[in-house]
TORPA-4810 file (N, C-alpha, C, O; in nm, 3 decimals):
<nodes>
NODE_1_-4.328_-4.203_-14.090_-4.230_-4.266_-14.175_-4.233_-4.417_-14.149_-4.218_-4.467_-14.038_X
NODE_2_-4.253_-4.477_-14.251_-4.208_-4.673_-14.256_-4.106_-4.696_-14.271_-4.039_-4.621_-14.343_X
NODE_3_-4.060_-4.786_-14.224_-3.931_-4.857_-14.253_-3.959_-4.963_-14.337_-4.080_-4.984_-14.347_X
NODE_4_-3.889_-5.036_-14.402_-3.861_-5.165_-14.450_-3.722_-5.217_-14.416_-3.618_-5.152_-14.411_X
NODE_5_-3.741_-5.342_-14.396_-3.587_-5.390_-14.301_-3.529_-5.522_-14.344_-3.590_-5.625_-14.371_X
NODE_6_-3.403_-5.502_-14.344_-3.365_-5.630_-14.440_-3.379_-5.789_-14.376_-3.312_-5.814_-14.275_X
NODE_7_-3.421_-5.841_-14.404_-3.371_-5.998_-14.393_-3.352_-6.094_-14.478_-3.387_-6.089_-14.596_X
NODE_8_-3.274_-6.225_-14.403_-3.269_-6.337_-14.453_-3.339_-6.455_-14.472_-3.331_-6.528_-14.373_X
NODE_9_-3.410_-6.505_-14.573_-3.543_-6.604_-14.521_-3.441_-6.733_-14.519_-3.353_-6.759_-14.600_X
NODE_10_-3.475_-6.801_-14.411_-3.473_-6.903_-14.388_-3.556_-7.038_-14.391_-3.493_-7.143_-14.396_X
NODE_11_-3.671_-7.038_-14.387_-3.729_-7.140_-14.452_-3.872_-7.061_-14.544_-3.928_-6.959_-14.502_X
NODE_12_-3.902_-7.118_-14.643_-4.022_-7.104_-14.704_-4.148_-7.192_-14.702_-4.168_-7.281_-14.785_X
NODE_13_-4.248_-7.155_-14.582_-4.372_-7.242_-14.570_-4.511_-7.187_-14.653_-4.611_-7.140_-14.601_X
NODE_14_-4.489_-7.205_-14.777_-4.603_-7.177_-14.854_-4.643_-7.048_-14.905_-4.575_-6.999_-14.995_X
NODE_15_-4.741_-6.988_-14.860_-4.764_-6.844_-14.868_-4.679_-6.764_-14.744_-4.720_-6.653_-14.710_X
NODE_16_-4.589_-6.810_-14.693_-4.523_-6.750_-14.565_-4.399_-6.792_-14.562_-4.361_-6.888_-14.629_X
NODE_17_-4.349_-6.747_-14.512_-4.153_-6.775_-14.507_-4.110_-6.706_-14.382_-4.135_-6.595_-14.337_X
NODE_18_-4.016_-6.831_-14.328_-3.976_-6.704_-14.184_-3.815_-6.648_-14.241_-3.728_-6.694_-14.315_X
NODE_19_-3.830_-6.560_-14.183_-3.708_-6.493_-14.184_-3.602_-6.463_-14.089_-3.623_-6.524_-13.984_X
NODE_20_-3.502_-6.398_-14.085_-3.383_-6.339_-13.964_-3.370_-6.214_-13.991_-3.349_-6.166_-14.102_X
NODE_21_-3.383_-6.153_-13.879_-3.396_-6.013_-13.905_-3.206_-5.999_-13.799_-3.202_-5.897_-13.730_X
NODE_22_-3.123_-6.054_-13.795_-3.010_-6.045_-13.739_-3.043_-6.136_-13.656_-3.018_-6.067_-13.558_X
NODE_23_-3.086_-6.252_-13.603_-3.090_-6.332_-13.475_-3.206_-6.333_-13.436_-3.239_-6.424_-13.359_X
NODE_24_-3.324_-6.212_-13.485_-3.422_-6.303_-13.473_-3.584_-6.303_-13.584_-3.645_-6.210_-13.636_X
NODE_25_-3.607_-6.431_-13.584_-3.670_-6.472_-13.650_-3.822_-6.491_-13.608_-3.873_-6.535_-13.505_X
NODE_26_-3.892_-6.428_-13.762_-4.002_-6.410_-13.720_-4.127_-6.462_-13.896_-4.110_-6.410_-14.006_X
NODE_27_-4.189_-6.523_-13.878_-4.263_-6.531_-13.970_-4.361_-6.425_-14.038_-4.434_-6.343_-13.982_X
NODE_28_-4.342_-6.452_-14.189_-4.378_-6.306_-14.268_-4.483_-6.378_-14.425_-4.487_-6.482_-14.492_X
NODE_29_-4.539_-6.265_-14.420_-4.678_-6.310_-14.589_-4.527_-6.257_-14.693_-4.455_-6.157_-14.691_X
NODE_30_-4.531_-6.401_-14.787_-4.449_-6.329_-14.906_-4.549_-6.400_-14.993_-4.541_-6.518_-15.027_X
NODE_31_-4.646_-6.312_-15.026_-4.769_-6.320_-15.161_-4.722_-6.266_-15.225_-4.679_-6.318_-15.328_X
NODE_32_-4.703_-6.098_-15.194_-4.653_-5.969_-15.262_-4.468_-6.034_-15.379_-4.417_-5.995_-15.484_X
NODE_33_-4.433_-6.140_-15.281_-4.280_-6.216_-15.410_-4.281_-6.357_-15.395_-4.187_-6.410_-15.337_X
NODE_34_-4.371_-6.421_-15.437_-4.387_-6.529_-15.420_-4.277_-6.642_-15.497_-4.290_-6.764_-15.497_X
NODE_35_-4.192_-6.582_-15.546_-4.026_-6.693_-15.573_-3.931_-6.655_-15.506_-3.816_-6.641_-15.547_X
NODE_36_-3.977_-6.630_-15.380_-3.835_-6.590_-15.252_-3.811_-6.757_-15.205_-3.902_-6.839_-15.204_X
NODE_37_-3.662_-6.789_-15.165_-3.636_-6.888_-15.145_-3.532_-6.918_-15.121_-3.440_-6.889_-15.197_X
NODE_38_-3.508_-7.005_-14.972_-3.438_-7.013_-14.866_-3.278_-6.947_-14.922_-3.214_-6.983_-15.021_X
NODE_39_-3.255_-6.879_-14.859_-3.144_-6.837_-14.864_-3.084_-6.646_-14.898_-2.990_-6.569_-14.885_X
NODE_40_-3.230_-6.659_-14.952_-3.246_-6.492_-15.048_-3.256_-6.388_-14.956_-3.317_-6.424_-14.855_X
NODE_41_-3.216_-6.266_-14.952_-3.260_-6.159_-14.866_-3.345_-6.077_-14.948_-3.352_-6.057_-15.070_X
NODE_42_-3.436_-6.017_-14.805_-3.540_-5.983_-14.874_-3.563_-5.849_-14.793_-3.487_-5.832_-14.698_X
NODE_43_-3.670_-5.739_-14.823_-3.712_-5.658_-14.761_-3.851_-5.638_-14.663_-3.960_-5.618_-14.716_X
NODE_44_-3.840_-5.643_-14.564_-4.008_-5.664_-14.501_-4.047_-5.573_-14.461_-3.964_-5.506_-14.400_X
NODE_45_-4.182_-5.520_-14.470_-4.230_-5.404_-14.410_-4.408_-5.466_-14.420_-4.486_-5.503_-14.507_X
NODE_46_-4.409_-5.445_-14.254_-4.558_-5.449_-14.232_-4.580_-5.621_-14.230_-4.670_-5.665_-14.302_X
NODE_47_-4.521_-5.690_-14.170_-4.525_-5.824_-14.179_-4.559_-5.902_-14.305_-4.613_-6.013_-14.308_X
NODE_48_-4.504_-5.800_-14.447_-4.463_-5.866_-14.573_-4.375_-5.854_-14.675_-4.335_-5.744_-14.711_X
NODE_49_-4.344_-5.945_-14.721_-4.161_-5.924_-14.778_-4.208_-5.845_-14.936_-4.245_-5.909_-15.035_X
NODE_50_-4.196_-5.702_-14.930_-4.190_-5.630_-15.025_-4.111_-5.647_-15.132_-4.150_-5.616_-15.244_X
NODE_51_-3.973_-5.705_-15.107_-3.867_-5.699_-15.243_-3.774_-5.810_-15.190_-3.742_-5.840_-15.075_X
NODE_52_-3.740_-5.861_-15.311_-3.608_-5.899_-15.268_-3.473_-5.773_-15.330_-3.474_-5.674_-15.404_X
NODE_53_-3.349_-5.861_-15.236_-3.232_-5.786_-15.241_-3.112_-5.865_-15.333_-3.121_-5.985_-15.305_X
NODE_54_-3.027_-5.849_-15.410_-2.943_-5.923_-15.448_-2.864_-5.900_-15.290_-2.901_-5.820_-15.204_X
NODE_55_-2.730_-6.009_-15.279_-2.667_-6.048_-15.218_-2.547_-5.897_-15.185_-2.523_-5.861_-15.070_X
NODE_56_-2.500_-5.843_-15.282_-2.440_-5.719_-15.291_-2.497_-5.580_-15.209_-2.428_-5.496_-15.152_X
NODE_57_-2.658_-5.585_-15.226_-2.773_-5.490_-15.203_-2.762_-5.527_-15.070_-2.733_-5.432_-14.998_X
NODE_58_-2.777_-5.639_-15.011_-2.784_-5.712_-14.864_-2.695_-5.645_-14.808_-2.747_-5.560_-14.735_X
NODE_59_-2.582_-5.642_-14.806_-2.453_-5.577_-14.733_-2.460_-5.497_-14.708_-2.432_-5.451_-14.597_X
NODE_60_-2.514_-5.426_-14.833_-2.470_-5.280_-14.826_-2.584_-5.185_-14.703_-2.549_-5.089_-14.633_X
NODE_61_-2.735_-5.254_-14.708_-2.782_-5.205_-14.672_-2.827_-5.262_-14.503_-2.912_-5.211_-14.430_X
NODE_62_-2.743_-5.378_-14.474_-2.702_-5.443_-14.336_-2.600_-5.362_-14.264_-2.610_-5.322_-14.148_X
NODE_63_-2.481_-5.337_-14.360_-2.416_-5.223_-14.286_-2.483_-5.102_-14.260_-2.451_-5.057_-14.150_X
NODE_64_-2.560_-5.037_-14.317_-2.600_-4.919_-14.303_-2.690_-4.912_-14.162_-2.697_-4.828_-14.072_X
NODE_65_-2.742_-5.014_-14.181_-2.844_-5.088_-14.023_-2.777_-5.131_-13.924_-2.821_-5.180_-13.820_X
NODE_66_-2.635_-5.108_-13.965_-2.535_-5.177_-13.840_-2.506_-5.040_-13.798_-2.544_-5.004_-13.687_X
NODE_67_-2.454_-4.974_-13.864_-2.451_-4.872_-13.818_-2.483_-4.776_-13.756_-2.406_-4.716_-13.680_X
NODE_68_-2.632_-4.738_-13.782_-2.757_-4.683_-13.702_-2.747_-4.740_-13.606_-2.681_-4.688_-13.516_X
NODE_69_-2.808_-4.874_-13.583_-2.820_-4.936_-13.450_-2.693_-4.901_-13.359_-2.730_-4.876_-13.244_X
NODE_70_-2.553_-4.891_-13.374_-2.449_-4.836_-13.307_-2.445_-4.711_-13.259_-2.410_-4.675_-13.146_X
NODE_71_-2.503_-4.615_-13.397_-2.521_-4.462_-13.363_-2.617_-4.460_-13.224_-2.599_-4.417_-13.110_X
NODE_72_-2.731_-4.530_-13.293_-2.840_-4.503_-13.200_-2.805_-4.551_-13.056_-2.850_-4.481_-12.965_X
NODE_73_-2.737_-4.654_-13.024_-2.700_-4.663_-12.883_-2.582_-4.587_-12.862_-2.535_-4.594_-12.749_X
NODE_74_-2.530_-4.525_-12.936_-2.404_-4.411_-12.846_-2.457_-4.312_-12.813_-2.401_-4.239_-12.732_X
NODE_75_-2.605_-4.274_-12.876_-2.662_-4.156_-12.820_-2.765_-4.188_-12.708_-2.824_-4.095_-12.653_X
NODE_76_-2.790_-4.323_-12.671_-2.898_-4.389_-12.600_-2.796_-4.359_-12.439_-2.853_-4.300_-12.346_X
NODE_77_-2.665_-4.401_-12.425_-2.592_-4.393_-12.357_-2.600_-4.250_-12.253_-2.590_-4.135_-12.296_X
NODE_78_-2.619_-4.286_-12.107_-2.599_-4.176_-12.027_-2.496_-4.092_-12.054_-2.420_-4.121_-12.146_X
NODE_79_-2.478_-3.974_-11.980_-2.322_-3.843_-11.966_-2.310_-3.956_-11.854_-2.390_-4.005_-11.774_X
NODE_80_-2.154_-3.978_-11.890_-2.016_-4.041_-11.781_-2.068_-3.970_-11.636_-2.100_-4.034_-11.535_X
NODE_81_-2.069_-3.819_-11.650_-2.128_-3.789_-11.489_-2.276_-3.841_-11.422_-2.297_-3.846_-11.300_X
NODE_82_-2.343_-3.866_-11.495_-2.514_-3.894_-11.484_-2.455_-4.035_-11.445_-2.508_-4.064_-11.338_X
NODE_83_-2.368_-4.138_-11.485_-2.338_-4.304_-11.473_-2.305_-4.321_-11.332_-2.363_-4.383_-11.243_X
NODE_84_-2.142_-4.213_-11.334_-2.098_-4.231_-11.204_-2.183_-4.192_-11.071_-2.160_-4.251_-10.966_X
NODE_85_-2.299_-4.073_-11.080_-2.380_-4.073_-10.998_-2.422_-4.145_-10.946_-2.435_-4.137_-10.824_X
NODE_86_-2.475_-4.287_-11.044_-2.581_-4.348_-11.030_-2.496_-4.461_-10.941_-2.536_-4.497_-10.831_X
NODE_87_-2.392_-4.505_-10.994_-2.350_-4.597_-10.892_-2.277_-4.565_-10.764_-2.234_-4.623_-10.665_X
NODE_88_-2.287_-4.418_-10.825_-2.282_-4.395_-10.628_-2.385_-4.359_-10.512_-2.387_-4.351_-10.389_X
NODE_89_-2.443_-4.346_-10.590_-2.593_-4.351_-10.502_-2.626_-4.511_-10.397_-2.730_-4.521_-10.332_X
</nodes>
């Protein structure tokens, strides 16, 4: 399974634009939408910005990524007994 993951481009250098993927930023090929521009959110997959997002689309699908990422560390999280072990060791 691929993901595609939202960001925000922040600057546009030519055939490339870096983006924010939440804090961090990483430079990406936008050939594949070549009228992305500073400010737009976009979709990246595979170190290239597949789509853009309207501003509405952004949210919706930032929360959804906020979310996961939360899920996913409440289940990343030791059992309370496995913790207290550990710092009593």
């Amino acid at each position: 399974m691929c993901l595609g993951i939202p960001a925000r481009v922040v600057k546009v250098l030519g055939d490339t634009a870096i983006v924010d993927f939440g804090g961090v930023r990483r430079e990406v090929d936008i050939l594949l939408q070549p009228d992305v521009k500073e400010g737009d959110y976009v979709i990246v997959h595979a170190g290239a910005v597949i789509s853009k997002l309207s501003i509405e689309e952004a949210e919706k699908t930032l929360k959804i990524w906020e979310e996961l990422i939360s899920a996913l560390e409440e289940v990343m999280k030791p059992p309370v007994s496995e913790s207290r072990s550990r710092e009593e060791a």
